[in-house]
C-alpha positions in Angstrom: -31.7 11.8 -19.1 -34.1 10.9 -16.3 -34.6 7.3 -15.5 -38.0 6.0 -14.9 -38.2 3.4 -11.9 -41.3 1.4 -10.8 -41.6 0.6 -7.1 -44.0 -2.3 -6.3 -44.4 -2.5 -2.8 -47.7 -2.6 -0.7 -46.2 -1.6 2.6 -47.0 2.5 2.7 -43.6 3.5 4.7 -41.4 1.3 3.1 -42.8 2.8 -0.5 -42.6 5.9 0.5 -39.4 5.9 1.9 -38.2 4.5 -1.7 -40.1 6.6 -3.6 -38.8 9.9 -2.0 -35.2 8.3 -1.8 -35.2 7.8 -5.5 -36.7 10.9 -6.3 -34.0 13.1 -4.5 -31.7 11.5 -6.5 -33.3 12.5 -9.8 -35.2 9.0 -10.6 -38.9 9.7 -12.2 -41.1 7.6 -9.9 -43.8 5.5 -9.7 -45.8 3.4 -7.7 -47.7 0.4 -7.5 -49.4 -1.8 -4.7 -50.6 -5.1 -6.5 -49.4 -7.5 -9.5 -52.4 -6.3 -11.3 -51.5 -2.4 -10.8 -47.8 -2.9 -11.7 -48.8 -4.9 -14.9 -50.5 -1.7 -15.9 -48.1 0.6 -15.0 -45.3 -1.5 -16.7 -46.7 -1.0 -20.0 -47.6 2.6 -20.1 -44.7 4.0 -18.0 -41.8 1.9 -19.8 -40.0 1.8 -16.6 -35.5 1.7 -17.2 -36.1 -0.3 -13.8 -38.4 -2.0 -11.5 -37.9 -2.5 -7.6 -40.5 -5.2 -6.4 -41.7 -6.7 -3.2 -42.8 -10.5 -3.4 -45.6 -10.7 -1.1 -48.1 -8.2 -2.6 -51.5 -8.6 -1.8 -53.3 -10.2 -5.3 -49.9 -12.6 -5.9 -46.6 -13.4 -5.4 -44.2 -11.0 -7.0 -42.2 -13.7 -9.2 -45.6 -13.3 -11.2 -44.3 -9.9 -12.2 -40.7 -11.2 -13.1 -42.4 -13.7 -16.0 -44.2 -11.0 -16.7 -41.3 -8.4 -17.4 -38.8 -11.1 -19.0 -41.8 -11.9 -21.4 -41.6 -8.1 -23.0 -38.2 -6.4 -21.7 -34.8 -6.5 -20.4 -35.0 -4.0 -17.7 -33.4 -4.5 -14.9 -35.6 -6.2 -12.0 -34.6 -6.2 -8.2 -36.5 -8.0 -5.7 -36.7 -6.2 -2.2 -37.9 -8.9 0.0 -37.7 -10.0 3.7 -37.7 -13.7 3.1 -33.7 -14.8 2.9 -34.4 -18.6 1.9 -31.8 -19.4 -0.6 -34.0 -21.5 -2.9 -36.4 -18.4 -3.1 -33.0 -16.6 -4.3 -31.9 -18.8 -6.4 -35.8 -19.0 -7.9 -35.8 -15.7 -8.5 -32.9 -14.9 -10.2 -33.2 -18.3 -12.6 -36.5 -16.2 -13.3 -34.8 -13.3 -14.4 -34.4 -11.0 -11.6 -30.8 -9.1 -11.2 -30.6 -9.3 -8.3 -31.8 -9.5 -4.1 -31.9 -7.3 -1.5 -33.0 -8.4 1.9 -35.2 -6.2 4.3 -34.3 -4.2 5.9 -31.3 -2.4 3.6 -30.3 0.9 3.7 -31.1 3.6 1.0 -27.6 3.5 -0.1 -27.4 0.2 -0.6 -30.4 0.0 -2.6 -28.7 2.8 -4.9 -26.2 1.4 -5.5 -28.0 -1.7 -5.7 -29.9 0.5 -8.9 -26.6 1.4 -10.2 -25.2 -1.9 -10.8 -27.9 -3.4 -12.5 -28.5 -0.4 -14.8 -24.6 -0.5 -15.6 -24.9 -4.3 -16.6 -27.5 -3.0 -19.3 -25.2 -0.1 -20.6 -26.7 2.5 -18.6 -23.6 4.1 -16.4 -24.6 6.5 -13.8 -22.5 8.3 -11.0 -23.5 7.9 -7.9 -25.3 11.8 -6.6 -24.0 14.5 -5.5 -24.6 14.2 -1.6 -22.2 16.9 0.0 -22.4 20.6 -1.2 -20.0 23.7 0.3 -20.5 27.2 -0.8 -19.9 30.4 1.5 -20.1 29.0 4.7 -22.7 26.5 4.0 -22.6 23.1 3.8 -25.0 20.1 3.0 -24.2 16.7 3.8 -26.8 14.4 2.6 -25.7 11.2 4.4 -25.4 12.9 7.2 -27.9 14.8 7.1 -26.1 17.7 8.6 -26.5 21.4 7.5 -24.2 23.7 9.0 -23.9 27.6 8.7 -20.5 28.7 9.3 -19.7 25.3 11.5 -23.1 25.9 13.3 -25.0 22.8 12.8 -29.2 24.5 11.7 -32.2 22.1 12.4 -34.6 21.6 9.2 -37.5 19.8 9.6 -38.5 16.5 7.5 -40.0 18.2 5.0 -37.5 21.2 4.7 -34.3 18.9 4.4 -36.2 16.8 1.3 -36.5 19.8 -0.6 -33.1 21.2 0.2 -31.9 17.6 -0.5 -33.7 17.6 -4.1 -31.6 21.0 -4.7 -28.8 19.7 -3.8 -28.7 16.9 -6.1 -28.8 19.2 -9.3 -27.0 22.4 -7.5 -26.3 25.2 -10.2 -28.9 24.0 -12.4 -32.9 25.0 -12.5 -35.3 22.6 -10.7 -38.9 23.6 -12.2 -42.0 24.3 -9.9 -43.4 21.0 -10.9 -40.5 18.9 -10.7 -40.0 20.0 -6.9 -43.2 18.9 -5.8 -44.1 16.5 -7.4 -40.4 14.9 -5.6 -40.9 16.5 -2.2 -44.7 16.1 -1.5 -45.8 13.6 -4.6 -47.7 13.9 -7.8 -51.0 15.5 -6.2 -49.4 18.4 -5.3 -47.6 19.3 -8.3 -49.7 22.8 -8.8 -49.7 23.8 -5.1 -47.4 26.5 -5.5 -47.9 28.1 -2.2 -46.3 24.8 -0.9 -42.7 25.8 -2.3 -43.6 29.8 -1.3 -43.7 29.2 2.3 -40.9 26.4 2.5 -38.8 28.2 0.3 -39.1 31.7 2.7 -38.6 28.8 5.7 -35.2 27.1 4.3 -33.9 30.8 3.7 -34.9 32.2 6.7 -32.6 29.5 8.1 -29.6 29.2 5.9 -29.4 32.7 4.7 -27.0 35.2 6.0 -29.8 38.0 5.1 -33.1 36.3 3.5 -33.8 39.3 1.8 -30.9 38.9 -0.6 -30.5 35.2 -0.9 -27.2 33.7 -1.7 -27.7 30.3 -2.0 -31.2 29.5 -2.8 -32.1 31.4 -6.1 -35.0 32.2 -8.0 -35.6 31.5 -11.7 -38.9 33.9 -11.9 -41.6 31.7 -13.4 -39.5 28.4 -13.4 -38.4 27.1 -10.5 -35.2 27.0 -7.6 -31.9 26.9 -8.1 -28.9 26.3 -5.4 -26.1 28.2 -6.4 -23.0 26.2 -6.6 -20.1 29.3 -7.4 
């Protein structure tokens, strides 16, 4: 089952640095910028979980909370940089589950997620963030890849989309699904994207490119890491 989470957060590089975060780990994603857009979004996406900011740019995010404990029992946690306890306490008398201060790391905020879904009966394990086969091995914390103990440099983009592989090794990631996650949802029919990042990620961790080990195939479907 894939969880839907809502982000509502008007600074760019802090949304996208959730929204790709979250993706990777196999969250559906969406975005908003404003009360207003996130009220919309709320009712036609059905989010299992909303992340939101409290200074957005038409209102004050505790708007949003009222709004949400009106409707649903989603879990709600504010990402915020103010650390005042009365605006904590505020908050989570309003119905949020719970506060993270700016600036948190992305594993914090996961398991931040997890928590809060697991209080509403929804128990997920945390991701799969290290992966060994043959001589290769992924380490998503680190984010180290190493071919037979020689550590390989991928860029930015390149280490996403190995990252969203590794999260769901052995199993078929589609076309759309990977980029959509890796690049967002405007590019989910440039298939020449994956083509030419694809032949770059094998280039690099294949022992011969040509006859890939690792990084499969599945002819008119998608990508699949092989995990045996």
């Amino acid at each position: 089952m894939t969880l839907r989470v809502l982000v509502v957060e008007d600074d760019r590089e802090i949304r996208s640095m959730m929204q790709s975060s979250l993706a990777v780990e196999g969250f559906q994603v969406a975005t908003a910028v404003s009360v207003s857009e996130a009220k919309a979004l709320l009712h036609n996406l059905l989010p299992d979980v909303v992340v939101l900011d409290l200074g957005l740019p038409d209102g004050d995010g505790i708007e949003l909370v009222h709004e949400v404990r009106k409707h649903h029992s989603l879990p709600i946690l504010v990402v915020s940089a103010r650390h005042q306890e009365s605006q904590k306490i505020q908050l989570l008398d309003a119905g949020a589950d719970d506060y993270l201060i700016k600036p948190f790391s992305v594993g914090e905020l996961l398991a931040r997620i997890r928590v809060a879904l697991r209080h509403r009966g929804t128990a997920i394990s945390p991701a799969l963030t290290i992966h060994e086969l043959d001589g290769l091995r992924i380490d998503l914390n680190l984010r180290l890849v190493q071919l037979d103990g020689v550590p390989l440099h991928l860029t930015p983009t390149e280490f996403k989309l190995l990252a969203r592989l590794v999260r769901n090794a052995g199993r078929v990631v589609t076309h759309r699904q990977l980029l959509t996650d890796v690049w967002g949802p405007d590019f989910s029919d440039h298939t020449h994207y994956l083509r030419l990042y694809m032949g770059q990620l094998r280039a690099k961790i294949e022992r011969d490119p040509a006859e890939p080990r690792h990084l499969l195939t599945e002819a008119g479907v998608g990508y699949r890491l092989a995990a045996d």
